[in-house]
ZADO-1210 file (C-alpha; in nm, 4 decimals, padded with zeros to 6 digits):
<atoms>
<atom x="20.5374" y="13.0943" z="04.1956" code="UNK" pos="1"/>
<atom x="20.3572" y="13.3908" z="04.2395" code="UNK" pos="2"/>
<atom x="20.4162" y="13.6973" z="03.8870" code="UNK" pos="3"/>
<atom x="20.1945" y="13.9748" z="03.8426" code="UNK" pos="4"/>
<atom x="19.8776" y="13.8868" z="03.9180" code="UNK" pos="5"/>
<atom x="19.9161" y="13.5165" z="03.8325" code="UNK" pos="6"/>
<atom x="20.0788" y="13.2151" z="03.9058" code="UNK" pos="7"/>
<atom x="20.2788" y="12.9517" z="03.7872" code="UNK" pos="8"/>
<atom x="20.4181" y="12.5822" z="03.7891" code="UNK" pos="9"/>
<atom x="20.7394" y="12.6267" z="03.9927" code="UNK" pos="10"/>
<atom x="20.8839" y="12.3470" z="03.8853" code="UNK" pos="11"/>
<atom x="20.7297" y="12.0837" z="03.6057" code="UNK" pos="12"/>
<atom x="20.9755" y="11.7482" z="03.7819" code="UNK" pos="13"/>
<atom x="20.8645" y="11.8722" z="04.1637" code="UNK" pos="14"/>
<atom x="20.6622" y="11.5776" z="04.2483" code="UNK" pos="15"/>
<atom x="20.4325" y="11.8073" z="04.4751" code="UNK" pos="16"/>
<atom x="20.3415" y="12.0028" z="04.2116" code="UNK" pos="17"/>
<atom x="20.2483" y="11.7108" z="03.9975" code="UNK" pos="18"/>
<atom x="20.0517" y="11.5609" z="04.3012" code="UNK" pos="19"/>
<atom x="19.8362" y="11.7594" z="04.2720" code="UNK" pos="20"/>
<atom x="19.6993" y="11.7506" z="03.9456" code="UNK" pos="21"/>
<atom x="19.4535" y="11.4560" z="03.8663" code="UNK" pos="22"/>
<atom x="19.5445" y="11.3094" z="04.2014" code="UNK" pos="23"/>
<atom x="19.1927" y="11.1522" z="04.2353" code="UNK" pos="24"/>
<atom x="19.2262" y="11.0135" z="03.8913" code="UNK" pos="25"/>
<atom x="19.5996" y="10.9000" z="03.9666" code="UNK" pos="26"/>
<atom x="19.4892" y="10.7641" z="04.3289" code="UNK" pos="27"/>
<atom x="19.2342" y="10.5173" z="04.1249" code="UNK" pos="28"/>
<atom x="19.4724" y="10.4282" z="03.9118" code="UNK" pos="29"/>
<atom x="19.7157" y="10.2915" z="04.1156" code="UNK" pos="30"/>
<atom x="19.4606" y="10.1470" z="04.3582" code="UNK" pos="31"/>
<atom x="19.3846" y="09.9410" z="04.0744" code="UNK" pos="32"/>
<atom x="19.6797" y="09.7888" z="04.0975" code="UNK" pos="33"/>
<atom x="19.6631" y="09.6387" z="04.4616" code="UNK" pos="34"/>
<atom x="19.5122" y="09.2892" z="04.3767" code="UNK" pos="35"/>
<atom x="19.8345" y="09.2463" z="04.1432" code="UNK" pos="36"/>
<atom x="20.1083" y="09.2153" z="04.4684" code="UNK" pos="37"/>
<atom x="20.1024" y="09.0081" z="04.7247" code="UNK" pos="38"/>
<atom x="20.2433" y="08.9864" z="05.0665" code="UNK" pos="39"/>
<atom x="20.6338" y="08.9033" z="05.1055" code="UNK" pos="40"/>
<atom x="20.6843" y="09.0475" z="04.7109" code="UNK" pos="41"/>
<atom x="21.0109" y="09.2207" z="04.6230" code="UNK" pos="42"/>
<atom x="20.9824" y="09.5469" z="04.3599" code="UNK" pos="43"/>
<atom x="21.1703" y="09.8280" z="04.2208" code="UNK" pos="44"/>
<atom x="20.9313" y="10.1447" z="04.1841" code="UNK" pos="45"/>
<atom x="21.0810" y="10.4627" z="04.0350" code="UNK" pos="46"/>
<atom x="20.9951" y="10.7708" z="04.0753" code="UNK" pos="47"/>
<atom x="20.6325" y="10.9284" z="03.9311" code="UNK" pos="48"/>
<atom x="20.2938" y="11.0579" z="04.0676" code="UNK" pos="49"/>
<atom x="20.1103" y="10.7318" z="04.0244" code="UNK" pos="50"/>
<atom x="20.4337" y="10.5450" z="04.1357" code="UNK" pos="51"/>
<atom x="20.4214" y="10.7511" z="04.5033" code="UNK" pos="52"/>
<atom x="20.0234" y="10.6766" z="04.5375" code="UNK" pos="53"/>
<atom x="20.0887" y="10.3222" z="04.4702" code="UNK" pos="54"/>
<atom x="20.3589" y="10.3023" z="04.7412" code="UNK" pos="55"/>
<atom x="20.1846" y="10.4466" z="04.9541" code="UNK" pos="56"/>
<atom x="19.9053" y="10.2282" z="04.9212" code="UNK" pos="57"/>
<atom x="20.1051" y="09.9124" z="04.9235" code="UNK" pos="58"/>
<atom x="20.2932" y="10.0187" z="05.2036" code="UNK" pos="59"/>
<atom x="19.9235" y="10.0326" z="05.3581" code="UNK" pos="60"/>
<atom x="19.7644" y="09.7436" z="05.2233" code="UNK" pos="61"/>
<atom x="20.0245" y="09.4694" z="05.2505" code="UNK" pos="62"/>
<atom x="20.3000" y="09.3281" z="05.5047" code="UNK" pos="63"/>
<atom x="20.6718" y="09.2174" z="05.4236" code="UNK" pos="64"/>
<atom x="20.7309" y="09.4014" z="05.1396" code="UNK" pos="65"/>
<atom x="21.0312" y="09.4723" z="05.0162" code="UNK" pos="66"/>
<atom x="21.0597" y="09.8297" z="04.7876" code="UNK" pos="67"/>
<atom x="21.3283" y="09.8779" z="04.6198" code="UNK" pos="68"/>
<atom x="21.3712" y="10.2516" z="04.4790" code="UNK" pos="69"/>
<atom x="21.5538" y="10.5575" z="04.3333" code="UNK" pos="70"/>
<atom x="21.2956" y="10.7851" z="04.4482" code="UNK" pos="71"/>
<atom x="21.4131" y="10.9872" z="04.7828" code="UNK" pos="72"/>
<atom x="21.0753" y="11.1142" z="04.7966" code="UNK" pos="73"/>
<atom x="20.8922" y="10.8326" z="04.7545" code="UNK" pos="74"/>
<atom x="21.0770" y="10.7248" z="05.0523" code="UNK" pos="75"/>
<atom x="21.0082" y="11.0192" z="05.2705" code="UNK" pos="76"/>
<atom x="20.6651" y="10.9652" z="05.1931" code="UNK" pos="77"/>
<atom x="20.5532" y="10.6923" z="05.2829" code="UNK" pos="78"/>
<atom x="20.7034" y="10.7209" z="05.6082" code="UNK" pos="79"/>
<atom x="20.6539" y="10.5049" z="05.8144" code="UNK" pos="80"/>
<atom x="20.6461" y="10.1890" z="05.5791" code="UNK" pos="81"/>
<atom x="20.4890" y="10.0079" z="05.8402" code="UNK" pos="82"/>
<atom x="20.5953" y="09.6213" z="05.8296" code="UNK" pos="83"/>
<atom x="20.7771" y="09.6516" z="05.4465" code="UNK" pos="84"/>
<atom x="21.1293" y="09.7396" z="05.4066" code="UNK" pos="85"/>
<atom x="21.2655" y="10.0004" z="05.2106" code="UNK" pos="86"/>
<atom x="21.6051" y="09.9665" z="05.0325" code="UNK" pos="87"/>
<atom x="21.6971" y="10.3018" z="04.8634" code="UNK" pos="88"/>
<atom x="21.9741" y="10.3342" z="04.5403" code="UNK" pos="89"/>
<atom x="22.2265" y="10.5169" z="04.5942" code="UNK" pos="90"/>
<atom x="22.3583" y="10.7699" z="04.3004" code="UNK" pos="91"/>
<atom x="22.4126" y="11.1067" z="04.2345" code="UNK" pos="92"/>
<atom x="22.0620" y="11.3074" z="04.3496" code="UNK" pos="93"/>
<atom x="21.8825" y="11.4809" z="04.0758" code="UNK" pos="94"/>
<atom x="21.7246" y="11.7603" z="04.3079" code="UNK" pos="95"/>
<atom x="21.3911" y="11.8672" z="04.1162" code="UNK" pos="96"/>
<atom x="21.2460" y="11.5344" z="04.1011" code="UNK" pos="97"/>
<atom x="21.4509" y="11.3954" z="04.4140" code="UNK" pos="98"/>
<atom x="21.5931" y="11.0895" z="04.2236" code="UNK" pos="99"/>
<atom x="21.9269" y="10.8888" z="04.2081" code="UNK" pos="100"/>
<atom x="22.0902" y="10.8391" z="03.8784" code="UNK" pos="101"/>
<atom x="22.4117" y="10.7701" z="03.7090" code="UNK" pos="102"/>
<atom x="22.6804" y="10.5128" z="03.7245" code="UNK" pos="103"/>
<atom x="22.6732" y="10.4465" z="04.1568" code="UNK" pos="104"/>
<atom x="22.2728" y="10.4324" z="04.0611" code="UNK" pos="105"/>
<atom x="22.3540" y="10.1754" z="03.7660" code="UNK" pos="106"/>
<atom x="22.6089" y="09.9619" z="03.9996" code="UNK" pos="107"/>
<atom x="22.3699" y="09.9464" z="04.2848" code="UNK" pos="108"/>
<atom x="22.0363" y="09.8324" z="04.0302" code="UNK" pos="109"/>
<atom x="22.1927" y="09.5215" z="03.9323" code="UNK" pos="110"/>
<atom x="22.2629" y="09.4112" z="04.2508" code="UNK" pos="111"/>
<atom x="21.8813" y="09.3030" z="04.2439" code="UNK" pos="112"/>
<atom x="21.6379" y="09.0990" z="04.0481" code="UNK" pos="113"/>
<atom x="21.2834" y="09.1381" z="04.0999" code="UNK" pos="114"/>
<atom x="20.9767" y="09.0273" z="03.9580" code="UNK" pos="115"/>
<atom x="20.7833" y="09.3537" z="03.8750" code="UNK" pos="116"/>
<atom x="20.9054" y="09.7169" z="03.8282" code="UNK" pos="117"/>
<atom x="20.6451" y="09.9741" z="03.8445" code="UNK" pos="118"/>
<atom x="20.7592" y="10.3346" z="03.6169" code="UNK" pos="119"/>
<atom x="20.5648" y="10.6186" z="03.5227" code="UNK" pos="120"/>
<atom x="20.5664" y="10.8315" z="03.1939" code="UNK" pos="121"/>
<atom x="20.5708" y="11.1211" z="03.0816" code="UNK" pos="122"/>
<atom x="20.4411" y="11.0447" z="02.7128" code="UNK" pos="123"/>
<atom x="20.3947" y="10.8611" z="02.4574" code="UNK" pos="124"/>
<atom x="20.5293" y="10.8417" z="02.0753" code="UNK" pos="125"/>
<atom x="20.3576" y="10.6983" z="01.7449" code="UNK" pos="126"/>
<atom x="20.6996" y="10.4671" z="01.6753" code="UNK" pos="127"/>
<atom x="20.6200" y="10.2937" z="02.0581" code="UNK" pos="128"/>
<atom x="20.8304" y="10.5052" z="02.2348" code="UNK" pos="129"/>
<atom x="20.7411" y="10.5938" z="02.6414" code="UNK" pos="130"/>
<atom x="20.9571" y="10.9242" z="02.6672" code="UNK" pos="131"/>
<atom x="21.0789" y="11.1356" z="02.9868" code="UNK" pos="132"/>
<atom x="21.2515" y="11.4688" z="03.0103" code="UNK" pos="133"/>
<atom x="21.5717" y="11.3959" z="03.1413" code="UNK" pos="134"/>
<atom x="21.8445" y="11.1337" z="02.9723" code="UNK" pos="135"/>
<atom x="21.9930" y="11.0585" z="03.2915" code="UNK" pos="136"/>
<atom x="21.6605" y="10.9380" z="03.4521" code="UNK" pos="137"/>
<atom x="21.6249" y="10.7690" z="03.1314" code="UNK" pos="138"/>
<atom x="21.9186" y="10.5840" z="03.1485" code="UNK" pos="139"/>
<atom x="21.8211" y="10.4702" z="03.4739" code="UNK" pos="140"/>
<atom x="21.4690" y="10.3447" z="03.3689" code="UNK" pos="141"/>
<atom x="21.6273" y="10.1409" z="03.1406" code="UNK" pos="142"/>
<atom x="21.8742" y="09.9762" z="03.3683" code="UNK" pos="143"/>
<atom x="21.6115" y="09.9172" z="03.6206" code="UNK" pos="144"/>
<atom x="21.3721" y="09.7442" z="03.3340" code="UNK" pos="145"/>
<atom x="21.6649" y="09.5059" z="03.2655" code="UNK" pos="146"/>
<atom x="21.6427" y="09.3882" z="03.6409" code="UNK" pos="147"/>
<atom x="21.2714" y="09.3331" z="03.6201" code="UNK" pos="148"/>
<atom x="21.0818" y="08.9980" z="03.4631" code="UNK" pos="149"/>
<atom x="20.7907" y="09.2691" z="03.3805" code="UNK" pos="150"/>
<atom x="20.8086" y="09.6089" z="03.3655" code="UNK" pos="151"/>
<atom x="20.4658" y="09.7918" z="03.4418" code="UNK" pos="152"/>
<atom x="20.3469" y="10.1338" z="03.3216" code="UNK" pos="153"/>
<atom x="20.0916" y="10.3489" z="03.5562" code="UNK" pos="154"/>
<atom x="20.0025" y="10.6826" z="03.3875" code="UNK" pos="155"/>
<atom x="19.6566" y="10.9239" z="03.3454" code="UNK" pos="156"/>
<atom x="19.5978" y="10.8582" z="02.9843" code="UNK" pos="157"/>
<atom x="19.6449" y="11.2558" z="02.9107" code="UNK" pos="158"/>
<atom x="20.0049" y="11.1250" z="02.8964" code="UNK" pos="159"/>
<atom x="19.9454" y="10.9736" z="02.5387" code="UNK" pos="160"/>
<atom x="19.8968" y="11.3095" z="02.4343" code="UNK" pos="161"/>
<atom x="20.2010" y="11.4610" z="02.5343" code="UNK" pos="162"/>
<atom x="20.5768" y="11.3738" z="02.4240" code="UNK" pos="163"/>
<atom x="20.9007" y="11.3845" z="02.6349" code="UNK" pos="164"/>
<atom x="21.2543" y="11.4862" z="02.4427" code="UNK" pos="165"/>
<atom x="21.4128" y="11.1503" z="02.5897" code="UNK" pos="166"/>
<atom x="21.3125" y="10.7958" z="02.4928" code="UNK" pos="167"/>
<atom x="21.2249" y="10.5678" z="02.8027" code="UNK" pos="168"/>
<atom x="21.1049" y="10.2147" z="02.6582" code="UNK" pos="169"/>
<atom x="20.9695" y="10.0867" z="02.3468" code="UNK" pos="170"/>
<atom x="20.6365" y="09.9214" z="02.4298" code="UNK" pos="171"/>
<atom x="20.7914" y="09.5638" z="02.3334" code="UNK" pos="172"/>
<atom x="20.9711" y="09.5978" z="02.6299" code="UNK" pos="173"/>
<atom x="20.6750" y="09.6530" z="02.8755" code="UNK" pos="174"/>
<atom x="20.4384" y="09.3897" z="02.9750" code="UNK" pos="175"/>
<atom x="20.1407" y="09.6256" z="03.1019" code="UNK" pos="176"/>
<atom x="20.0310" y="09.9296" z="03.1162" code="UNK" pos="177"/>
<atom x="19.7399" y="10.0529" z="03.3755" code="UNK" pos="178"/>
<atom x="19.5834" y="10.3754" z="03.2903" code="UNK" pos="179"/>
<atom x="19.2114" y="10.5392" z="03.2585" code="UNK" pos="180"/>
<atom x="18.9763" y="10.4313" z="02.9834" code="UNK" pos="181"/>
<atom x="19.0372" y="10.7546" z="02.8073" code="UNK" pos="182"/>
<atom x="19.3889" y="10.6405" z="02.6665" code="UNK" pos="183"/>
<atom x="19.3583" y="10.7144" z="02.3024" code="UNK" pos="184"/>
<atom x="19.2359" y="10.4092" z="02.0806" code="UNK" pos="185"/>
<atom x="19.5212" y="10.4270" z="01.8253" code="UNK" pos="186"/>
<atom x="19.7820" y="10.4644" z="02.1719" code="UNK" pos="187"/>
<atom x="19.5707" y="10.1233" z="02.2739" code="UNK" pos="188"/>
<atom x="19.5697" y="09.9709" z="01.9574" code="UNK" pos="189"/>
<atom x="19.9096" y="09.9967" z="01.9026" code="UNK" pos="190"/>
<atom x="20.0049" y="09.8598" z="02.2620" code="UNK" pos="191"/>
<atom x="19.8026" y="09.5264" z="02.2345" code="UNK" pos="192"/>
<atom x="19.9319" y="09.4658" z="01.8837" code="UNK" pos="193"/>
<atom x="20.2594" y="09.4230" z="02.0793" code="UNK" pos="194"/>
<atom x="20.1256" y="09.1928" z="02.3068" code="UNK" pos="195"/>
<atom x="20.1481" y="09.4814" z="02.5921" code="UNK" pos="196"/>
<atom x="19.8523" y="09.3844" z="02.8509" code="UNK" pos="197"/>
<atom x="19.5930" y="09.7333" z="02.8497" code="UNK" pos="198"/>
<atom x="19.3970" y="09.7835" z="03.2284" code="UNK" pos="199"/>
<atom x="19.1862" y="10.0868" z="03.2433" code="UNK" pos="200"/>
<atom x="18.9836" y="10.2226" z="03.5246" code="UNK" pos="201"/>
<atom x="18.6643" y="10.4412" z="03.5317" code="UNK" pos="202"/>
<atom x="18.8131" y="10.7019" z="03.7209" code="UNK" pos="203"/>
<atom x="18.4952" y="10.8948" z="03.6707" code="UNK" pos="204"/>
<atom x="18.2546" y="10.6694" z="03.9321" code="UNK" pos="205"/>
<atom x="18.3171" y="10.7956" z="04.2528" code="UNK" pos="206"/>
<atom x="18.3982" y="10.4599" z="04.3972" code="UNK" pos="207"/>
<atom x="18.7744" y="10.4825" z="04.5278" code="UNK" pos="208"/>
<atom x="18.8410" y="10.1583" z="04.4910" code="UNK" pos="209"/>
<atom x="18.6770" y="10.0278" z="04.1266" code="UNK" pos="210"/>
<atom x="18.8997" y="09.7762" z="04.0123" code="UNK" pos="211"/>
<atom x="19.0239" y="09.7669" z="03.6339" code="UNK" pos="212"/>
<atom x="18.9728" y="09.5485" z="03.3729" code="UNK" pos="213"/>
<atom x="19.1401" y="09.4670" z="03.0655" code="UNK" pos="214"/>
<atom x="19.0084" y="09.5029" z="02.7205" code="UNK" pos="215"/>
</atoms>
């Protein structure tokens, strides 16, 4: 939005917006993340930056996938999904961040079980806590998660500096996290002493592709 001789963040949850900000870093990120899915895989993937670069890499890199999402934009962006199918939850549409929630959302979840489910962040508390901004969305994270054998984090590690007003996940309920090798060593520390699996990427070589190790 355009004031008085400045600008400003129309809208914090539109997902172009947040695009573009550390998309290279984001983009390396969830490249990193390739290797982990193979061919003929079903997810779930909500909505998040990293979460759209990812599924629109997979969508790229791999055949016979099978997507499952909340995301209506994720789904609109990827277009087309080449040889992987997309199955999109129904629910009532949140229209900032262009996500399904609430009960239609919760019925049409469990209707699945998947191996992986891929979720973004948008902090992190000193209790454990992954937080969001919205309850409903949070709600729906957590129903999702339930559906999943592993849930996986992907987040730029300036989001374990910041702190949502909702609580997502506690960190015993994740089984990785992927992220940039400037996550915070207490954040770290604290995830791997509850057995949550910590990949970071260099996103500061220029090679797209690097892939991550865990430490």
């Amino acid at each position: 939005k355009r004031q008085h001789g400045i600008a400003e963040l129309a809208s914090k949850d539109d997902l172009s917006n947040r695009l573009a900000y550390h998309y290279n870093q984001k983009y390396k990120i969830a490249s990193s993340i390739l290797d982990t899915v193979q061919n003929g895989e079903t997810l779930m993937i909500e909505s998040g930056s990293c979460c759209v670069l990812l599924t629109e890499q997979l969508v790229k890199a791999r055949q016979n996938l099978t997507i499952i999402t909340n995301s209506v934009y994720i789904a609109n962006y990827i277009r087309p999904a080449n040889k992987n199918k997309i199955i999109l939850l129904g629910g009532e549409l949140l229209m900032e961040p262009q996500v399904t929630v609430g009960p239609v959302l919760q019925q049409c979840a469990q209707m699945f079980y998947v191996d992986k489910l891929f979720i973004g962040t948008d902090g992190f508390v000193p209790n454990g806590y992954f937080t969001g901004g919205d309850i409903m969305r949070a709600e729906t994270i957590r129903v999702m998660s339930q559906q999943a054998k592993r849930t996986i984090i992907i987040t730029e590690s300036s989001k374990f500096q910041q702190q949502g007003i909702v609580t997502n996940l506690h960190a015993d309920q994740v089984y990785a996290v992927y992220t940039d090798t400037k996550i915070p060593r207490e954040a770290e520390d604290f995830l791997k002493q509850h057995n949550v699996l910590v990949y970071k990427t260099d996103t500061s070589v220029k090679e797209p592709n690097k892939k991550s190790q865990i430490v």
